[in-house]
C-alpha positions as CSV (number, residue, x, y, z in Angstrom):
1,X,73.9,165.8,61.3
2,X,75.0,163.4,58.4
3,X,77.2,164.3,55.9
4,X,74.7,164.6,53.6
5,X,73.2,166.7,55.2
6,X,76.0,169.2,56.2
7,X,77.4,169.6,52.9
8,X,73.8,170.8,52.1
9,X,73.6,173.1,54.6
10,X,74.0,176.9,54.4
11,X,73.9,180.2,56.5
12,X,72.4,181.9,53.9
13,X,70.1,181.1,51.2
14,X,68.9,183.5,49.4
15,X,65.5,182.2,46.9
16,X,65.9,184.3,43.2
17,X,68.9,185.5,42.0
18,X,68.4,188.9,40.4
19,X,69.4,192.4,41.6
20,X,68.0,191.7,45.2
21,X,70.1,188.6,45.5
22,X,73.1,190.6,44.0
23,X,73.0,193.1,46.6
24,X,72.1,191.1,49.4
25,X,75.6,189.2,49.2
26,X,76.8,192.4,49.7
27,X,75.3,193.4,52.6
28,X,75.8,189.6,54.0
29,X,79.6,190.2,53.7
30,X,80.0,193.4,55.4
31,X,78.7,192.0,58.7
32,X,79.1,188.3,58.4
33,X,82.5,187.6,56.3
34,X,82.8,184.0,56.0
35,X,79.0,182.1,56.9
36,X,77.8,180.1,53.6
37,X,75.8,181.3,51.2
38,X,73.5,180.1,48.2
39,X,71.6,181.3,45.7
40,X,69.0,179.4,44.1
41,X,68.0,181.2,40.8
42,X,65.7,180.8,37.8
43,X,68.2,182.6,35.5
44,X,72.0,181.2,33.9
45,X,73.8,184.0,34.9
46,X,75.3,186.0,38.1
47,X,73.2,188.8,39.4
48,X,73.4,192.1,37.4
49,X,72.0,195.8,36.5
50,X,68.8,195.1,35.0
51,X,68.1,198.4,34.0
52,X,71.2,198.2,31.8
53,X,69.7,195.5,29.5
54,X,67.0,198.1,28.4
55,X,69.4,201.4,28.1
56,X,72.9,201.7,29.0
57,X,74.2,198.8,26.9
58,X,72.9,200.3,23.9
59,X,73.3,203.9,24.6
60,X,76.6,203.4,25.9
61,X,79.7,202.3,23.4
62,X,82.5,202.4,26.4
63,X,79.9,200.3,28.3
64,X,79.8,196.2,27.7
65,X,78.1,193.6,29.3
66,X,81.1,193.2,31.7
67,X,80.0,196.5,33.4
68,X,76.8,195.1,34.4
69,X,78.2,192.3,36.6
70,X,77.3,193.0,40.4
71,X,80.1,191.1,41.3
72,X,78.8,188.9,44.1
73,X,80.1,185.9,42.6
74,X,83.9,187.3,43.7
75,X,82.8,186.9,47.4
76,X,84.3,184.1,49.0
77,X,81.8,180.7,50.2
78,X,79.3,181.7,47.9
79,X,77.3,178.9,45.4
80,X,75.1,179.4,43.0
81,X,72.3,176.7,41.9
82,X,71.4,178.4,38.4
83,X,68.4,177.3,36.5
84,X,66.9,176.0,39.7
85,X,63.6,177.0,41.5
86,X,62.5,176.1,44.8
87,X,59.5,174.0,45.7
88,X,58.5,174.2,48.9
89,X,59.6,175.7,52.2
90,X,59.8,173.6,55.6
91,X,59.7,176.2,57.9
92,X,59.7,174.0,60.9
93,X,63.0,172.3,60.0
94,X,64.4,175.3,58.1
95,X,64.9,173.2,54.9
96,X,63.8,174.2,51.2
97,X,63.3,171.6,48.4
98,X,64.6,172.2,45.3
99,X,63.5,171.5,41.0
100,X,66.8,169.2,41.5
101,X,65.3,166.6,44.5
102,X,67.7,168.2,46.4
103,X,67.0,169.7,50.2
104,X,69.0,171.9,51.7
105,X,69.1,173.8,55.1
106,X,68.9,177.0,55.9
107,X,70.0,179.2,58.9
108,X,68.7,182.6,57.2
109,X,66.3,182.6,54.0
110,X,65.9,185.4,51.9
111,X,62.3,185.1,49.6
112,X,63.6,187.9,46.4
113,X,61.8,185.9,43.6
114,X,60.8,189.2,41.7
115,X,58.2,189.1,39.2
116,X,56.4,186.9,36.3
117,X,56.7,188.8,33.7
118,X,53.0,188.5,31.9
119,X,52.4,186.7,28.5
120,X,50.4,186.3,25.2
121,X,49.2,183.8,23.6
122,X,51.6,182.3,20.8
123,X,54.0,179.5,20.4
124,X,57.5,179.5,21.8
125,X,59.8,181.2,19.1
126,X,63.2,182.8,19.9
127,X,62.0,185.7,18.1
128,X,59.4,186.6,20.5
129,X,61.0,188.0,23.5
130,X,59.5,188.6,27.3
131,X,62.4,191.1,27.6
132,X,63.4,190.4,31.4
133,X,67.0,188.6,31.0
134,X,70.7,188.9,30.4
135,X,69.7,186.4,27.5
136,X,67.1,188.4,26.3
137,X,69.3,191.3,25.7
138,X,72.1,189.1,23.7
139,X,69.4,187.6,21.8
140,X,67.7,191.3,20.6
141,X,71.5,192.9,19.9
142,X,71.3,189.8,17.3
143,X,67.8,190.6,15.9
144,X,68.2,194.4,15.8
145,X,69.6,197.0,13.8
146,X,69.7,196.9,10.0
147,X,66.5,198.6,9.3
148,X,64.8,195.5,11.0
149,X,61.3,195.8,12.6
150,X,60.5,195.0,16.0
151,X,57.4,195.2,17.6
152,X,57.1,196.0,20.9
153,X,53.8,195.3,23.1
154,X,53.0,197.3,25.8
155,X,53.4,201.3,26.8
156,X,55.5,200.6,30.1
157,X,59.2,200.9,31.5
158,X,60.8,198.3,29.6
159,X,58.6,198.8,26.0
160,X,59.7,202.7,26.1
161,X,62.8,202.7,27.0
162,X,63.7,199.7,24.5
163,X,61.7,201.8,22.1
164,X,64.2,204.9,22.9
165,X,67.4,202.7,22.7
166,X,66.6,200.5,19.4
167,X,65.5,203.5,17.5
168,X,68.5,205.0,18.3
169,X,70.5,201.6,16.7
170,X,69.4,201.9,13.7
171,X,65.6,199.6,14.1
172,X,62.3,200.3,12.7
173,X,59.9,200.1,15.5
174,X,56.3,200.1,16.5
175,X,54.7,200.5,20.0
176,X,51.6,198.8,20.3
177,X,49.2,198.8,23.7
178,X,45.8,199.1,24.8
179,X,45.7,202.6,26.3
180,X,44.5,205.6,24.4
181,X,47.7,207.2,24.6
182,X,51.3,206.7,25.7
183,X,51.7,207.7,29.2
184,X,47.8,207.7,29.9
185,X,47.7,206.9,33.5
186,X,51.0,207.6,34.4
187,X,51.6,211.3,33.3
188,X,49.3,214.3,33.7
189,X,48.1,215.3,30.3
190,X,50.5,218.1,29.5
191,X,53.3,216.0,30.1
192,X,51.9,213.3,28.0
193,X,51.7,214.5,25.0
194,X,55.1,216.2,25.0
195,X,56.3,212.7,25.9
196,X,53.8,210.9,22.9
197,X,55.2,213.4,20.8
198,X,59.1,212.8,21.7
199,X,58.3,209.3,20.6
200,X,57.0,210.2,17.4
201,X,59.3,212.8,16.2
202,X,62.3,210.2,16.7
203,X,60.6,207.5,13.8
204,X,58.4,205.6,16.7
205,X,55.3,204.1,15.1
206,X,52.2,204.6,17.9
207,X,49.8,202.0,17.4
208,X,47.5,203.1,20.4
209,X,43.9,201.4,21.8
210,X,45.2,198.1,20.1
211,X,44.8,194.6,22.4
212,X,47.0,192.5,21.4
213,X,45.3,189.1,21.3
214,X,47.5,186.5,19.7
215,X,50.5,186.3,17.7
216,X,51.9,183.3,15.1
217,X,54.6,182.8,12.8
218,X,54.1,183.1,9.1
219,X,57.4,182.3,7.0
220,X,59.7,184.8,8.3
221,X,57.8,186.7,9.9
222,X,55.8,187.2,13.4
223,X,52.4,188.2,12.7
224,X,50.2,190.0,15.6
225,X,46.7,189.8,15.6
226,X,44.6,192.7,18.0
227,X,40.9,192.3,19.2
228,X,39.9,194.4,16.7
229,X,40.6,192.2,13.7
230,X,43.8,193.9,12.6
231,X,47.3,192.1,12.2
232,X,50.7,193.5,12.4
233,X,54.1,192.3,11.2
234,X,57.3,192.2,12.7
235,X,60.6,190.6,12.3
236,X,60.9,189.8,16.3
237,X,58.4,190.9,18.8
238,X,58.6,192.0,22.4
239,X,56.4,191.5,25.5
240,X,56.7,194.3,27.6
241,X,53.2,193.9,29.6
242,X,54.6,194.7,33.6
243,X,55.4,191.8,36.1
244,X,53.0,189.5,38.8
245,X,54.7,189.7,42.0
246,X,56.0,185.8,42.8
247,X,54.6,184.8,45.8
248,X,53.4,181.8,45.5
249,X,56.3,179.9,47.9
250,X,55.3,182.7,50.8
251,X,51.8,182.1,50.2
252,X,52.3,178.8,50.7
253,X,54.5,178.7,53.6
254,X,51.5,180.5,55.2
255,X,54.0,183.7,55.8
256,X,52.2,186.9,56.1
257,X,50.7,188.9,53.0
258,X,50.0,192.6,52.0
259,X,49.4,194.7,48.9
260,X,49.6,191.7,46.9
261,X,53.2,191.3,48.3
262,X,55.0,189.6,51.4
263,X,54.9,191.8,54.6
264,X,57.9,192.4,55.9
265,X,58.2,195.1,59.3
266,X,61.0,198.0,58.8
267,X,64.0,195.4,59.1
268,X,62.6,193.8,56.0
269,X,61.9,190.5,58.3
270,X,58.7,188.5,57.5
271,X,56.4,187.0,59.9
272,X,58.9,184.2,60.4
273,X,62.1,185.8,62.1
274,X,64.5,183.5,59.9
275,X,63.0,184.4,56.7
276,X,63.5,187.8,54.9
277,X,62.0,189.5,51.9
278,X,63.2,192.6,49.7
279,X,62.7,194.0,46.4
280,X,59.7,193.9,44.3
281,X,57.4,191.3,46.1
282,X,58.3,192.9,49.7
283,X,55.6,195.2,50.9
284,X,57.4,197.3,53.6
285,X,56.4,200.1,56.2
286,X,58.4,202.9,54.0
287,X,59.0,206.1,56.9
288,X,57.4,208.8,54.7
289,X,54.8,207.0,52.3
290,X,53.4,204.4,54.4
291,X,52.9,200.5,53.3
292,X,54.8,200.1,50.2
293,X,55.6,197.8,47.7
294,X,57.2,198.7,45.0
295,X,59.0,197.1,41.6
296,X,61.9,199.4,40.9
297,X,65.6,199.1,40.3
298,X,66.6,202.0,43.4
299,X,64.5,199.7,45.8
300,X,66.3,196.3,45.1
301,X,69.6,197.9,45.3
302,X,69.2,199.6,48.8
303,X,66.7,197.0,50.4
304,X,68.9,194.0,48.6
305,X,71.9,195.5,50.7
306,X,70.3,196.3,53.7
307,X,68.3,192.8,54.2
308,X,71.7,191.1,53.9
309,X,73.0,193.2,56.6
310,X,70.0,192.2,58.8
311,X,70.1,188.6,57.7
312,X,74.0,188.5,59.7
313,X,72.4,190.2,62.4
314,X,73.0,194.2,61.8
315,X,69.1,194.9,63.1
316,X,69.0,198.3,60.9
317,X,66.1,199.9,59.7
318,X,64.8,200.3,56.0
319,X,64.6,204.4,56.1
320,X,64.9,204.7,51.9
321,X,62.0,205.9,50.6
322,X,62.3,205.0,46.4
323,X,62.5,206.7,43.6
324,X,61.2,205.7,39.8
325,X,62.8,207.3,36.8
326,X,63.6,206.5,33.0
327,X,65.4,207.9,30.4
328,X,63.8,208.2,26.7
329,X,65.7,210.2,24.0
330,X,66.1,213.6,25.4
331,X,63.7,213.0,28.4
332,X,65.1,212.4,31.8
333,X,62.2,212.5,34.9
334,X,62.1,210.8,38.3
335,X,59.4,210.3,40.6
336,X,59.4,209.8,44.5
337,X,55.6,208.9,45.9
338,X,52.6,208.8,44.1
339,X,52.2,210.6,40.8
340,X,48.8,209.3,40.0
341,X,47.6,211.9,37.3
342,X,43.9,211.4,38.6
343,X,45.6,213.3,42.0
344,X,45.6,217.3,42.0
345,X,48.3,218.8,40.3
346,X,50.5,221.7,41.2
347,X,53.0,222.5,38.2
348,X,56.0,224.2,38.4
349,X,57.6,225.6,35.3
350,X,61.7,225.4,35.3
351,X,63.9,226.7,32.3
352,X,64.4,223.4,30.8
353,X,61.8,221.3,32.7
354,X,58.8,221.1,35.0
355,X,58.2,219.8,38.6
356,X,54.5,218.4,39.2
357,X,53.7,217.8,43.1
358,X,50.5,215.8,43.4
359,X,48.5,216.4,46.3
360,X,45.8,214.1,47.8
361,X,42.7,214.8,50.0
362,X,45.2,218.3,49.9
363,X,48.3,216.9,51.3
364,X,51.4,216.1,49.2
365,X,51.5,212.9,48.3
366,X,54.4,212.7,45.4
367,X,56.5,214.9,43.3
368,X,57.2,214.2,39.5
369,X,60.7,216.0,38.0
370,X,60.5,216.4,34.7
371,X,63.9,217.5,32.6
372,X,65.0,219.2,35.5
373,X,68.2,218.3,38.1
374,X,67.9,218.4,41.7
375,X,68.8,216.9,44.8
376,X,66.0,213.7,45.4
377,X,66.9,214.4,49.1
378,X,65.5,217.5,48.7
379,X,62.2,216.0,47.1
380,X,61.6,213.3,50.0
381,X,62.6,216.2,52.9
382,X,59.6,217.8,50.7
383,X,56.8,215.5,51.1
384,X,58.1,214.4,54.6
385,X,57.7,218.0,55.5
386,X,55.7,219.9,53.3
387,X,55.2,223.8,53.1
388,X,51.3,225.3,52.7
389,X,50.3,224.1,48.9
390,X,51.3,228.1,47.7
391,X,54.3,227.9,49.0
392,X,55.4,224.4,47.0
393,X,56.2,226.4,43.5
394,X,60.1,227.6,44.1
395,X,60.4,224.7,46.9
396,X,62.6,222.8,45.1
397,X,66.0,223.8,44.4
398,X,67.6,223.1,41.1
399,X,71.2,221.1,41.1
């Protein structure tokens, strides 16, 4: 091998260079503590907590944006390629081409390219954020506060929970999306409108059944315009509309698909045995739930950590079955399975809370805690081995 070449070679490379990545290192250097590794990411900075951009960080007064560091950048032998994407995969000669012209080898490749977040028609304008970045957040702490109003579009994880936190620094804001409600879809209807309502009651403007079409500047200020013919103002705007999975390099390295994801078998290993896949655009055989693929912060950590592992040769299995949660104002709720509100519904009243368990074709099938603290052990013991459907209210002990 030439020079060249050699330099450009690496043990690891790991494709995206989020959460996934982040943990992956991790996992890499608890089996394997010297082999190379690179990370080839889309962003400008080291991998760190997401979830922090969108709560913690403004929640939080003790906590600054040094906390949210994952730290693998203090591992030793590991580069970092930022503002870089790959173009193609050579499977054959285990070799990736980069944005740069550059090729470099792999031994192990790790696909954790995460999602694309979706957009709206509009020009560029650093007040209109797709809130997904480190950058993101340090460009929002500048245009918040001070009575000023942001808009944000879209009823999902990031729009509420930026919703939550802004209000709570001192920023006017409005949430606008297409549903008919806020939680439609997600949350059986009692639970809804308590959570609709929480909104509300803390200053939230709900601008409900509104597509947003198109957006422009005018002077200083963004101006939305919906489908049906009404506009909105705002000082800065955010795009909080969910994520495509990024699959396009797997798809075109002809690796194997499912759910709209790359399929990975329970060591997170892909149909090509040197290339791996975790986080949001792995679907995975999860032990309790079946096929999964799932875009969540608790799933990048764990299957980040334990794909490194495998990558320097630890041949584990992937036996974490997920959880969702979120935290709005005084609302605290996770969710292990599926808590599709279209599902039957068992509802279990607590003191300060309720537990839903959602049963399909009269099986459980997922378990929604609302305001309530227990062991999540306990809830995926549950559905792994659940009681007769009478005997689910009371089955769940309370921390």
């Amino acid at each position: 091998m030439s020079n060249i070449e050699t330099s450009n070679s690496y043990q690891y490379v790991i494709v995206g260079g989020g959460m996934v990545a982040g943990y992956a290192i991790k996992g890499i250097r608890q089996e394997d503590t010297n082999g190379s590794i690179l990370v080839v990411s889309k962003e400008a900075d080291v991998p760190y907590e997401r979830p922090a951009l969108s709560k913690k960080l403004w929640l939080d007064d003790e906590f600054t944006e040094e906390n949210i560091r994952i730290g693998a950048e203090d591992f030793s032998d590991v580069s970092f390629k930022f503002n870089t994407t790959v173009n193609q995969i050579d499977r054959q000669n285990k070799t990736v081409d980069l944005g740069d012209n550059t090729t470099v080898h792999y031994g192990q490749l790790l696909l954790a390219t995460g999602g694309e977040p979706r957009n709206i028609k509009g020009p560029d304008d650093p007040h209109v954020l797709i809130f997904r970045n480190w950058s993101d957040y340090r460009k929002l702490r500048k245009f918040s506060g001070n009575n000023k109003h942001v808009v944000i579009i879209g009823g999902g994880y990031v729009g509420t929970e930026l919703a939550s936190s802004l209000t709570q620094n001192n920023t006017k804001v409005t949430m606008v999306f297409p549903e008919k409600a806020l939680g439609e879809g997600k949350f059986p209807e009692e639970i809804r409108t308590e959570y609709e309502e929480t909104f509300k009651k803390n200053g939230v403007e709900i601008l409900s059944g509104k597509m947003v079409e198109s957006y422009q500047r005018q002077g200083d200020h963004i101006v939305i315009s919906t489908a049906d013919g009404s506009e909105i103002t705002a000082d800065t705007i955010i795009i909080g509309l969910g994520v495509t999975p990024r699959i396009e390099l797997a798809k075109a390295s002809e690796l194997d698909l499912a759910d709209g994801g790359v399929k990975v078998d329970e060591h997170l290993q892909t149909s090509d045995p040197s290339i791996w896949s975790a986080g949001d655009i792995a679907s995975y055989p999860d032990h309790i739930l079946g096929r999964q693929r799932i875009e969540h912060v608790d799933h990048a950590r764990l299957s980040g950590e334990l794909v490194g592992k495998n990558m320097a040769g630890a041949n584990l299995a992937y036996e974490h079955t997920p959880y969702f949660y979120s935290m709005i104002f005084d609302i605290s709720w996770q969710a292990v399975g599926s808590i599709d509100p279209e599902l039957q519904q068992v509802f279990d009243k607590r003191d300060n809370g309720t537990i839903v368990y959602f049963l399909k074709d009269n099986k459980l099938a997922g378990v929604l805690v609302w305001n309530v603290v227990v062991d999540l052990d306990d809830v995926r013991d549950l559905i792994a081995n659940p009681p007769a459907n009478d005997q689910l209210v009371g089955s769940i002990k309370e921390k």
